[in-house]
C-alpha positions as CSV (number, residue, x, y, z in Angstrom):
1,X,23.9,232.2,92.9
2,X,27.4,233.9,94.1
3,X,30.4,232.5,92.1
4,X,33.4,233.2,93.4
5,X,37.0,232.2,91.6
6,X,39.9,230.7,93.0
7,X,41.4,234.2,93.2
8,X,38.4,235.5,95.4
9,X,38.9,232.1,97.7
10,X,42.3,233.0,98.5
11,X,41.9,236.1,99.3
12,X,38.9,235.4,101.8
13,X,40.6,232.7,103.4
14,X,41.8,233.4,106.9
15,X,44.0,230.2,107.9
16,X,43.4,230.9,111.7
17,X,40.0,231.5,111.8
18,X,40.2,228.5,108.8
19,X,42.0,226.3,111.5
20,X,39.5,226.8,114.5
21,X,36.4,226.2,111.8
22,X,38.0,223.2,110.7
23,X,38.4,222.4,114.7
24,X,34.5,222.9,115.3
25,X,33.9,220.9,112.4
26,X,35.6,217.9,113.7
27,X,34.1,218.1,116.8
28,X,30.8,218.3,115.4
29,X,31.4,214.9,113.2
30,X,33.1,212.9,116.8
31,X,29.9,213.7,118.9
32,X,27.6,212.9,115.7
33,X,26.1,216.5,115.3
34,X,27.2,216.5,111.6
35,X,25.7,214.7,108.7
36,X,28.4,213.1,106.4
37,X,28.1,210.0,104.1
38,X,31.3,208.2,102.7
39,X,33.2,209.5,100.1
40,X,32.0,207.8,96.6
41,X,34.1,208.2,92.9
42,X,33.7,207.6,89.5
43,X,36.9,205.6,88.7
44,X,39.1,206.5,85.4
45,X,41.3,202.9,85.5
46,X,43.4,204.5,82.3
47,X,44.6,207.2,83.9
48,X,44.6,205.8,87.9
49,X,42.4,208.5,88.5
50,X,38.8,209.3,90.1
51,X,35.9,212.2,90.8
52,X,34.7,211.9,94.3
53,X,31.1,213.9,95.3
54,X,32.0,215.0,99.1
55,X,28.2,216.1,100.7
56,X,28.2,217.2,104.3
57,X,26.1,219.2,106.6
58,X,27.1,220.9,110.1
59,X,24.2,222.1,111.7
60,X,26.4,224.4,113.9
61,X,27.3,226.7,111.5
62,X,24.5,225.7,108.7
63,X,26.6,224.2,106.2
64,X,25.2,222.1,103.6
65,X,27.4,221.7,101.1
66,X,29.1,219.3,98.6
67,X,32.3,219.1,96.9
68,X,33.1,217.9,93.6
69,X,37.2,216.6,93.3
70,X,39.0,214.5,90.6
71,X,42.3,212.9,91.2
72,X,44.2,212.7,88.7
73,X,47.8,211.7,89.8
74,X,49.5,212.2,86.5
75,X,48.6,215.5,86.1
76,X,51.9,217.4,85.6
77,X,50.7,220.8,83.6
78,X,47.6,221.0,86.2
79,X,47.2,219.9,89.3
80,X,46.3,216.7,90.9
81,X,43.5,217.9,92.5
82,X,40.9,219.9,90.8
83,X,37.2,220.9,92.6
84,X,34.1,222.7,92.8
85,X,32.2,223.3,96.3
86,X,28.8,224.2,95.9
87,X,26.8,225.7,99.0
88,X,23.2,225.4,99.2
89,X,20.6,226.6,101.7
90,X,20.0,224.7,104.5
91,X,15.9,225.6,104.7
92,X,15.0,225.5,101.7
93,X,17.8,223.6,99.7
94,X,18.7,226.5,97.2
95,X,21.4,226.3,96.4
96,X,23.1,229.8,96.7
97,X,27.2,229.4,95.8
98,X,29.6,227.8,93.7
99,X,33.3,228.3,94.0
100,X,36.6,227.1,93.4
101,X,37.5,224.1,95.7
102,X,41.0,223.7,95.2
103,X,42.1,226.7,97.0
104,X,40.2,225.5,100.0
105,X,41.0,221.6,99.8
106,X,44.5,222.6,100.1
107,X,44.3,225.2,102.8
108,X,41.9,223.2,104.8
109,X,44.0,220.1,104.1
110,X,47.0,222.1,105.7
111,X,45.0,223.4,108.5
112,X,43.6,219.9,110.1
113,X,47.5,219.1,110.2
114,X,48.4,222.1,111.8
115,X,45.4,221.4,114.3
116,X,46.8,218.0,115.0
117,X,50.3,219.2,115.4
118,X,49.1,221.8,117.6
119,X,47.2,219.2,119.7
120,X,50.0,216.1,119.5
121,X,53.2,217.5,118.8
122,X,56.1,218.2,121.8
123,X,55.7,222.5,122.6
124,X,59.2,222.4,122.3
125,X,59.1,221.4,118.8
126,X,61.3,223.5,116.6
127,X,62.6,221.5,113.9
128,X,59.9,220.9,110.8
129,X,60.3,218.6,107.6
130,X,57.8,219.0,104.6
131,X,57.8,216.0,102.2
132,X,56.7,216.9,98.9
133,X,57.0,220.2,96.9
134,X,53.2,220.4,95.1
135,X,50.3,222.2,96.2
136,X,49.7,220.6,99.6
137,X,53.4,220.9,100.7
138,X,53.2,224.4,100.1
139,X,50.3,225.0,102.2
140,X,51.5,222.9,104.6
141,X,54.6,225.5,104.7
142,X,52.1,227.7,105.2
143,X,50.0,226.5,108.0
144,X,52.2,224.7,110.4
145,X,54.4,227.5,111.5
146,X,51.2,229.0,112.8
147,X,51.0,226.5,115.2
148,X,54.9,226.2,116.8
149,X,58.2,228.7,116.4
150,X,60.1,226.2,114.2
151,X,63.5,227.3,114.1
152,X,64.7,224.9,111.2
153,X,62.5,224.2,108.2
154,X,63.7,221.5,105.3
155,X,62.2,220.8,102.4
156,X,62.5,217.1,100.3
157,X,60.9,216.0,97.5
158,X,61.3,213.6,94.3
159,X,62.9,215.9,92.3
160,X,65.8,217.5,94.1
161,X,65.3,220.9,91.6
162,X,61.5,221.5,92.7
163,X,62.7,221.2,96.4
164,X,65.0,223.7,95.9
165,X,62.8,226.4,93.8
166,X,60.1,225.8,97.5
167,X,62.4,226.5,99.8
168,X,63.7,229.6,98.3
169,X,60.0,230.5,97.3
170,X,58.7,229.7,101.7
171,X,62.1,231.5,102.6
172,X,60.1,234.9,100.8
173,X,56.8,234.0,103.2
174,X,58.1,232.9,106.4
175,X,60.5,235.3,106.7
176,X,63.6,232.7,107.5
177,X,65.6,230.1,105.6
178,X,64.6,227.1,104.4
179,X,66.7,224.4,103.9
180,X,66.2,221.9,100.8
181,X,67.9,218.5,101.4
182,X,68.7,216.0,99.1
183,X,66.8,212.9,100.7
184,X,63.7,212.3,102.5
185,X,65.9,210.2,105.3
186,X,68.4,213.7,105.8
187,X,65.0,215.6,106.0
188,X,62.8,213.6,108.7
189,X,66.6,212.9,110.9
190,X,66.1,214.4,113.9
191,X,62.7,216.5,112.6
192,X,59.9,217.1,115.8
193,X,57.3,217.5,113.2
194,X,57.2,215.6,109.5
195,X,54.5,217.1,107.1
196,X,54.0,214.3,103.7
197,X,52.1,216.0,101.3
198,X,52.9,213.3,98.2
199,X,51.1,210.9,95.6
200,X,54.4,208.6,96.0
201,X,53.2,204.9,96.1
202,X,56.0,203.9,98.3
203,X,56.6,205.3,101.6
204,X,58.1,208.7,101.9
205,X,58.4,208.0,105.7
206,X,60.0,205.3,107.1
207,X,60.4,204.5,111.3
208,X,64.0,204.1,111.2
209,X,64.2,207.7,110.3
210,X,62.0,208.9,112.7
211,X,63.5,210.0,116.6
212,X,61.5,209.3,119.7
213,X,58.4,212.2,120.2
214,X,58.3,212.9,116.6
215,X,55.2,213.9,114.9
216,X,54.0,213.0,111.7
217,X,51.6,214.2,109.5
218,X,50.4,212.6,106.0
219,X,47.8,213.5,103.7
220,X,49.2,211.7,100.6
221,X,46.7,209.1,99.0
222,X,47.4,206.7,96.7
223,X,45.5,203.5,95.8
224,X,48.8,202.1,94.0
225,X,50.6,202.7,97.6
226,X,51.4,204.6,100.2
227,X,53.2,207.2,102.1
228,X,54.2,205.9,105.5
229,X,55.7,202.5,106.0
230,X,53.7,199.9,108.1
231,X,56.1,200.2,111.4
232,X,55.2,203.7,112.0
233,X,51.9,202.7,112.5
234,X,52.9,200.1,114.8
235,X,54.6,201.8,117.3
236,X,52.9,205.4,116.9
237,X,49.4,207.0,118.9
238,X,47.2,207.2,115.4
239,X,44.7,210.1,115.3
240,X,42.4,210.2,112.2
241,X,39.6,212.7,111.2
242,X,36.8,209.6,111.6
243,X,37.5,206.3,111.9
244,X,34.6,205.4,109.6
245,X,36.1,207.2,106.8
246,X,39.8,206.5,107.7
247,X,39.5,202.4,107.8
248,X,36.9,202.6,105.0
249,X,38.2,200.8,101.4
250,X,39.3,203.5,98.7
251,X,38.1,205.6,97.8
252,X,37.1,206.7,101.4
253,X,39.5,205.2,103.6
254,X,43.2,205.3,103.8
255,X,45.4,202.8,101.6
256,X,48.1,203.4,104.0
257,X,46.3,202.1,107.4
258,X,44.5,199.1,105.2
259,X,47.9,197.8,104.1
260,X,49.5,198.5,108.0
261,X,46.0,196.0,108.7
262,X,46.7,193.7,105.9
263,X,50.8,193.0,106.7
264,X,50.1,192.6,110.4
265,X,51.5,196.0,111.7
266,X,48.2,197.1,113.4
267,X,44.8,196.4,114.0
268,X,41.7,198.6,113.7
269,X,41.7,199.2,117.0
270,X,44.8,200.5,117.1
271,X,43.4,203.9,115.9
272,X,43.8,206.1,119.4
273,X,41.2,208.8,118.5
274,X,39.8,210.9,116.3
275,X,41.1,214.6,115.7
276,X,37.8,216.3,117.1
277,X,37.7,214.2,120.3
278,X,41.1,215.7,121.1
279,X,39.2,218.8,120.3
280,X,36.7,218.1,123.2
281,X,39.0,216.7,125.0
282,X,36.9,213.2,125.3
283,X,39.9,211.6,124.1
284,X,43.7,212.3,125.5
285,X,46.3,213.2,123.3
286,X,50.0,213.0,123.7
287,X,50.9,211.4,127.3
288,X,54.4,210.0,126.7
289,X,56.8,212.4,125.3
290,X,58.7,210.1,123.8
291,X,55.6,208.7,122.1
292,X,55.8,209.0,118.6
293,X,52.7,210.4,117.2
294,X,50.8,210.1,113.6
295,X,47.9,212.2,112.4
296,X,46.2,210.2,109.3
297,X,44.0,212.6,106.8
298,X,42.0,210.7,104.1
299,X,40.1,214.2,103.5
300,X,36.4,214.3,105.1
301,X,33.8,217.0,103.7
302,X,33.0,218.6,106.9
303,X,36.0,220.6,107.1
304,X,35.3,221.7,102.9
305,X,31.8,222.5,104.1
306,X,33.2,224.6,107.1
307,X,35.8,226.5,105.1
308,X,33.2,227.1,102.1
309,X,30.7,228.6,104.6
310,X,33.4,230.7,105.9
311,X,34.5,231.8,102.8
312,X,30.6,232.9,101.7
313,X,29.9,234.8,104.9
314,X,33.1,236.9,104.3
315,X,32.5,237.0,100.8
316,X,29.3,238.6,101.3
317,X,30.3,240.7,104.4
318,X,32.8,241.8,101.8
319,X,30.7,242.0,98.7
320,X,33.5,239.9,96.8
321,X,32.3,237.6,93.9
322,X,30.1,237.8,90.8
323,X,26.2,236.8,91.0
324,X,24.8,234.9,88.2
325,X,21.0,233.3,87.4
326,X,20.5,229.8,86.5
């Protein structure tokens, strides 16, 4: 079996090739090529925390793979997330690698939101607000300006101090200021694109901040909460990675659209599509340009079993890893 570190993951990441996998892979799951079961956890009621098991396989690229994540939303010397993806062969069942799956949750986190930002928000967008300053929002700071030339970038976050140490750390890798801002309302004002990337159980975004056309995305999940109020979802064109998953009860589905369902804001049917119909174009995307527009990511295991499979062809293309016998 290849074992390959976190380290060896980043390195053999490649977020645009990362992005157009992760594209392929929701395609595949909208027109029912892929095999992937919900989302099931061990719960840890002391510490409001879980360990999912994440199995999928994508014929398309032969990806069988599971993932192995605990949330533990606590954490503050360690991250939140912590994971293991292990590959197996897809004729015989071997399986063949293990490696680090934190590295890859984030990046292909960030890179389904860049894919839905690229597919929903306006092309003129140039002004881009991240919510949150952990893992996520940096890799959202990382993927989105692949997709549009944002000419302002903020940066808000719970603590005012950690927004600040981001910004001047993204200023290093984008190559352009970024602004911190002291509140989540002065950073969505008059944003195109919103990124929230947090574990807050209250909402993070709120409609009356948002301007016509705006795009949001939000991966944050929280079964005490949520991160984007109810009235977003009323009046914004909703793309999720599946609606199975997304309207599925935690620990599958979104807390976020259940309690938009549950105080009257929406209906099930008010999800518009899913991000890999856009893909095909089966589904339309943004019509109105004054629509506002909301991309919901609960996290599905195709796109973990796309980027893993990436990462172990180049890692073997490359020789990179360490092989061990069990």
């Amino acid at each position: 079996m290849l074992v390959l570190s976190r380290s060896d993951v980043e390195r053999l990441l490649d977020l645009d090739r990362l992005r157009e996998a992760v594209a392929e892979a929701m395609a595949d799951l909208s027109a029912g090529r892929a095999s992937m079961p919900s989302r099931i956890a061990a719960l840890v009621p002391e510490r409001d925390a879980l360990l999912a098991a994440m199995p999928a396989y994508l014929p398309s690229s032969g990806a069988l793979a599971t993932k192995l994540v605990s949330l533990f939303p606590r954490n503050s010397d360690r991250p939140t997330h912590q994971a293991v993806i292990v590959l197996f062969d897809a004729s015989n069942g071997s399986p063949v690698a293990l490696m680090d799956g934190e590295a890859i949750t984030a990046a292909r986190t960030a890179a389904g939101s860049a894919l839905a930002t690229d597919l929903l928000a306006r092309r003129d967008a140039d002004v881009l607000a991240v919510i949150g300053t952990g893992v996520q929002a940096r890799a959202h700071l990382r993927a989105m300006p692949r997709v549009r030339e944002f000419r302002e970038v903020r940066v808000a976050g719970h603590h005012v101090a950690k927004a600040h140490e981001l910004a001047t750390e993204a200023t290093e890798w984008l190559g352009k200021k970024v602004r911190a801002v002291e509140t989540y309302a002065d950073a969505i004002r008059d944003a195109d694109v919103v990124s929230a990337a947090t574990h807050s159980p209250e909402p993070v975004v709120r409609r009356e901040w948002l301007s016509e056309g705006t795009h949001v995305t939000s991966v944050g999940y929280n079964t005490a909460g949520r991160e984007v109020d109810g009235a977003t979802f009323r009046d914004a064109l909703l793309v999720v990675e599946s609606r199975g998953a997304a309207l599925a009860p935690p620990p599958a589905g979104s807390n976020d659209i259940a309690m938009a369902i549950a105080e009257g804001a929406m209906t099930p049917e008010h999800v518009h599509a899913e991000l890999g119909e856009l893909v095909s174009g089966s589904r339309p995307g943004r019509g109105d340009p004054a629509q506002i527009t909301l991309y919901k990511s609960v996290g599905v295991a195709v796109q973990d079993a796309a980027a893993a499979a990436m990462v172990l062809d180049a890692a073997r293309r490359s020789g990179v890893g360490r092989v061990i016998e069990i």
